[in-house]
C-alpha positions as CSV (number, residue, x, y, z in Angstrom):
1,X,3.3,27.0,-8.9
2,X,3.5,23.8,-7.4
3,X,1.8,21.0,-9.8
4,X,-2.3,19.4,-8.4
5,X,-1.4,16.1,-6.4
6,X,-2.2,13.2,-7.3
7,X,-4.3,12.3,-4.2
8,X,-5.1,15.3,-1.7
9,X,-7.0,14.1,1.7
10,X,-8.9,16.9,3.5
11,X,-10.0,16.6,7.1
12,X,-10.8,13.1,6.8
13,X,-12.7,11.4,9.4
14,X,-13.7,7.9,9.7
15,X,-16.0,6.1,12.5
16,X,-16.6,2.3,13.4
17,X,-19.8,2.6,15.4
18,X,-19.1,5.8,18.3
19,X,-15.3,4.9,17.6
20,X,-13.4,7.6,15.6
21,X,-10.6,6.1,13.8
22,X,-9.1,9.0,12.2
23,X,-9.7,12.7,13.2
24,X,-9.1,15.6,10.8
25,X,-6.3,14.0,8.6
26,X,-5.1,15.9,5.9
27,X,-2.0,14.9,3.4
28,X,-1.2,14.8,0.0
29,X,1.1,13.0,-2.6
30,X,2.0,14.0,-5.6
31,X,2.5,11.9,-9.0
32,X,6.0,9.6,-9.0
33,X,6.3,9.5,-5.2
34,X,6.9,7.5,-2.5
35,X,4.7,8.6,0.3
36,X,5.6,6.0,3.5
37,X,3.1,5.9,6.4
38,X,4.3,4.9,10.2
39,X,2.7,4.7,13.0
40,X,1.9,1.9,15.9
41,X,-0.4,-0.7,15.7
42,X,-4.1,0.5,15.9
43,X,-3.0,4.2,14.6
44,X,-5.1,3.9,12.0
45,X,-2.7,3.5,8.7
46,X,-5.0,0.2,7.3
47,X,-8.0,2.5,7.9
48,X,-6.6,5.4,5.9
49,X,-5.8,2.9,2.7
50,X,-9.4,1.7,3.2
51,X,-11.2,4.6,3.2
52,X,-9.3,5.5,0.2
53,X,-9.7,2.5,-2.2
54,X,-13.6,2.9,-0.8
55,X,-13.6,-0.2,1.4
56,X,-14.8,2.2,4.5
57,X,-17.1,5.7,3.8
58,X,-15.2,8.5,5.7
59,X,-17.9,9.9,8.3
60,X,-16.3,13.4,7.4
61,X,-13.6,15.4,4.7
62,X,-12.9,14.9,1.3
63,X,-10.4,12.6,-1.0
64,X,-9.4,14.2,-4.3
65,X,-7.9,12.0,-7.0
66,X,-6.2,13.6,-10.2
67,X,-8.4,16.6,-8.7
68,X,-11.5,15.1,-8.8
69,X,-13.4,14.6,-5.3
70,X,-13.9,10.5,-5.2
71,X,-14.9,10.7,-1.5
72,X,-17.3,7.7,-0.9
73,X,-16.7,6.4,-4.5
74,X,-17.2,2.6,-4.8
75,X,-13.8,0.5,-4.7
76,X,-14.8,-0.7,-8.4
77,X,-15.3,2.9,-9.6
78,X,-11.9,3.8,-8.0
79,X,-10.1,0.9,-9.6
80,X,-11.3,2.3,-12.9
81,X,-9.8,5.5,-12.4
82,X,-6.7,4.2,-11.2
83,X,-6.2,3.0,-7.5
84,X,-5.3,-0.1,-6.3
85,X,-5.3,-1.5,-3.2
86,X,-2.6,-4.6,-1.8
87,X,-4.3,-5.1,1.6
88,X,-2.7,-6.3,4.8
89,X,-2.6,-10.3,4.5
90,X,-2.8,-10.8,0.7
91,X,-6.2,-12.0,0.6
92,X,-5.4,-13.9,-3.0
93,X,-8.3,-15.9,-4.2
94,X,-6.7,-19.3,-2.4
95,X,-8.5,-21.9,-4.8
96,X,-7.6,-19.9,-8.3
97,X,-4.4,-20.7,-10.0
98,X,-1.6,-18.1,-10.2
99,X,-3.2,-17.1,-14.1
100,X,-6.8,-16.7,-12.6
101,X,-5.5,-14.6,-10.2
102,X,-4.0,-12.1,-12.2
103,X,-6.1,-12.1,-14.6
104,X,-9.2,-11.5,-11.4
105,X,-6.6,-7.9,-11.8
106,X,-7.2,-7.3,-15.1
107,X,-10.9,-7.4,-15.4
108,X,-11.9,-4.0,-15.8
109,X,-9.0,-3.9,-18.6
110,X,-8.8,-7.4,-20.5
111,X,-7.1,-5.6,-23.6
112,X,-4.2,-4.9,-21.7
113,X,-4.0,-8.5,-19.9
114,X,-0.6,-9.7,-22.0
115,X,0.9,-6.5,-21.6
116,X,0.6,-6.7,-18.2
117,X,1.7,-10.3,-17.2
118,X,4.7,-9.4,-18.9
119,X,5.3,-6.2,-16.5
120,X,4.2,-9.0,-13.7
121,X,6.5,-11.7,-14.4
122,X,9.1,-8.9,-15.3
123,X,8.9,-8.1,-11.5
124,X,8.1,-11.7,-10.5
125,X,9.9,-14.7,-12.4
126,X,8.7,-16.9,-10.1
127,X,5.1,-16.7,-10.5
128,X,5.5,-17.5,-14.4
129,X,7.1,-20.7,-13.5
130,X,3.6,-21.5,-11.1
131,X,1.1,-20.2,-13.4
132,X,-1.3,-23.4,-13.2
133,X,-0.4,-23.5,-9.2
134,X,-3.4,-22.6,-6.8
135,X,-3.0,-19.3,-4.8
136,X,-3.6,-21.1,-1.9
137,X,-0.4,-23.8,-1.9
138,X,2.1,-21.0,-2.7
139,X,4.7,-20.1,0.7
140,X,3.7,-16.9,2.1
141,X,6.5,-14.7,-0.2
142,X,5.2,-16.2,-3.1
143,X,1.7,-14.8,-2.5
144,X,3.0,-11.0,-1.3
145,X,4.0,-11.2,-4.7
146,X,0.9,-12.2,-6.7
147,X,-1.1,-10.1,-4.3
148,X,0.8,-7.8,-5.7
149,X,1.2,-8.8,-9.3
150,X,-2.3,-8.6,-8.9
151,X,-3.2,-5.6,-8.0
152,X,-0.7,-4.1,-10.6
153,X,-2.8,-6.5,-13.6
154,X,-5.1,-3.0,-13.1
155,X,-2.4,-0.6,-14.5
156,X,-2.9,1.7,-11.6
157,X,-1.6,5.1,-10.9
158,X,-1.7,5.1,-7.5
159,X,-1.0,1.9,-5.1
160,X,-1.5,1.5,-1.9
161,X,0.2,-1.5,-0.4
162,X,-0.3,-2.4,3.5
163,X,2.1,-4.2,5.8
164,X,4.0,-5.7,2.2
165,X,6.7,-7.4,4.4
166,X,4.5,-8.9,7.2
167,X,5.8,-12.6,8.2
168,X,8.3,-12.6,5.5
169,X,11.7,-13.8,6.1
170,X,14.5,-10.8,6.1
171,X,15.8,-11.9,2.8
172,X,12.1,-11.7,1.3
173,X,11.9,-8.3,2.5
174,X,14.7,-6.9,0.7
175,X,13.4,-7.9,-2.2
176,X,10.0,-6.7,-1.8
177,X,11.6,-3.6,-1.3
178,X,13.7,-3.2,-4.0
179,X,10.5,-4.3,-6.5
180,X,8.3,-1.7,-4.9
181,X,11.3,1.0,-5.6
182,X,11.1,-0.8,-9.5
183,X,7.3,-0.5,-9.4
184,X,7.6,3.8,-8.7
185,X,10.7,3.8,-11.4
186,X,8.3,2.6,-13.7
187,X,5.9,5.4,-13.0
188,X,3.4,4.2,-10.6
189,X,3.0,6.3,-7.6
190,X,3.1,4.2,-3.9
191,X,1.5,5.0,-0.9
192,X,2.7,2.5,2.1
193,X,1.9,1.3,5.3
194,X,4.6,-0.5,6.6
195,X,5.4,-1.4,10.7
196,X,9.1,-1.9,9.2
197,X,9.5,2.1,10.1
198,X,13.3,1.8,9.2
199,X,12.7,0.2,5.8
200,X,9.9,2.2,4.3
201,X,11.4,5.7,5.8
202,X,14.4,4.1,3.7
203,X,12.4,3.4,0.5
204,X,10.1,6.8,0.5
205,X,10.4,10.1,-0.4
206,X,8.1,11.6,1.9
207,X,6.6,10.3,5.3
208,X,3.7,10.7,7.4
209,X,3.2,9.5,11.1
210,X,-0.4,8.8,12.4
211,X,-0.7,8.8,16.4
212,X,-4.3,7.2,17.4
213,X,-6.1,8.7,14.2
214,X,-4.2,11.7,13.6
215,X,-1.0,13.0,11.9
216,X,1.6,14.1,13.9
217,X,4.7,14.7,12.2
218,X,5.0,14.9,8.2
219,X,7.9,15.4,6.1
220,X,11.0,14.6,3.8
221,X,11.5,10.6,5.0
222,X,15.4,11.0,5.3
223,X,14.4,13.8,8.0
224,X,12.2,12.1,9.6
225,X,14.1,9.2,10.2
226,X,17.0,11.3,11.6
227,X,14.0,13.1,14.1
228,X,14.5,12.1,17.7
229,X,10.7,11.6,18.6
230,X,10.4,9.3,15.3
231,X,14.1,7.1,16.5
232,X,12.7,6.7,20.0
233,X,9.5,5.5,19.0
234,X,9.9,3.7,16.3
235,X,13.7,3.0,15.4
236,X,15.4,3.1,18.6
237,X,15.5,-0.2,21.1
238,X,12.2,1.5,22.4
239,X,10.7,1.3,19.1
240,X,7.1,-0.3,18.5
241,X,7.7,-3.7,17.1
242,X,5.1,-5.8,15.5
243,X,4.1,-8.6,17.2
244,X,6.5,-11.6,16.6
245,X,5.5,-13.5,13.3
246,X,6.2,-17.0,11.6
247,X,8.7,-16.2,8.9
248,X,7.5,-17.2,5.6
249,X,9.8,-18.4,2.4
């Protein structure tokens, strides 16, 4: 018998006013995995990860967490049970030092706060050395990183991270890769959005591609990056590229 998932979506359905964002999208992922999800801009990936940290209210379906149905759920209830959420463009509190920040993380579980800086600066030497520095004067790589650190302050079970490599320099990217392969070795299950098709079908062991609101392909991610409709679209020269980007240090 194949063990509950972690996270099982049903027919899920979200509006913005007449607009239907996603249509009827099931999936699941299951505890220790990396789940990778493609797609082109406006397919509806950042809308998926909101609905499920309860930043949006699906207009239809379910989301089951450790089997229990947290569809509509506040994001502060979901944080408590385990989910965290890294959203596209960091969104670090800019005028709180690199401490406040991660301890902003830890709130719902303050007797756990030194236990988890030092999984946070285990992953992230540098933000140690800028504890006292605002979130704000930090290069764009730096925050990625504390958004991050952040988000992980909540010991969470399941994180979603969105667009984790956007405007970072190539080098940067690497290594956000290899720490979000260190995050999962650790035991924290990943669910991410990443226009970097090549690189998170690299880094996942199971993928998902959303088409305008709805899943169209679904698999092992070493398949899918070998499937002709995903290296055409996404991998090949044709492939959807994000728009060009400053490159951040």
């Amino acid at each position: 018998m194949n063990p509950e998932p972690l996270l099982r979506i049903q027919s899920l359905e979200v509006r913005y006013g007449a607009i239907r964002a996603l249509r009827g999208v099931g999936l699941e992922v299951h505890a220790a995995e990396i789940v990778s999800l493609i797609g082109s801009n406006g397919a509806g990936k950042s809308t998926l990860l909101r609905a499920i940290s309860g930043l949006l209210r699906p207009s239809a379906g379910s989301i089951h967490f450790q089997g229990v149905d947290v569809t509509g759920r506040r994001p502060e209830v979901l944080v408590a049970l385990g989910i965290s959420h890294v959203p596209e463009g960091r969104r670090i509190f800019a005028n709180l030092s690199v401490l406040e920040n991660l301890q902003m993380g830890a709130y719902l579980r303050p007797e756990t706060e030194r236990e988890g800086l030092e999984r946070v600066f285990g992953l992230f030497p540098r933000l140690r050395e800028r504890l006292s520095q605002p979130g704000g004067t930090l290069s764009g790589g730096e925050q990625q990183m504390l958004a991050i650190g952040r988000a992980l302050m909540a010991e969470p079970k399941l994180l979603l991270l969105d667009e984790p490599s956007l405007g970072l320099a190539p080098l940067l990217v690497q290594q956000i890769f290899a720490i979000i392969r260190e995050i999962n070795a650790q035991g924290t299950t990943v669910v991410l959005v990443e226009q970097n098709a090549r690189q998170a079908l690299r880094v996942a062991q199971r993928a998902y591609v959303l088409e305008t609101g709805e899943l169209s392909l679904e698999g092992p991610a070493a398949a899918l990056a070998e499937d002709p409709r995903v290296r055409e679209a996404y991998l090949g020269e044709g492939a959807t590229r994000r728009p060009a980007a400053r490159s951040e240090a």
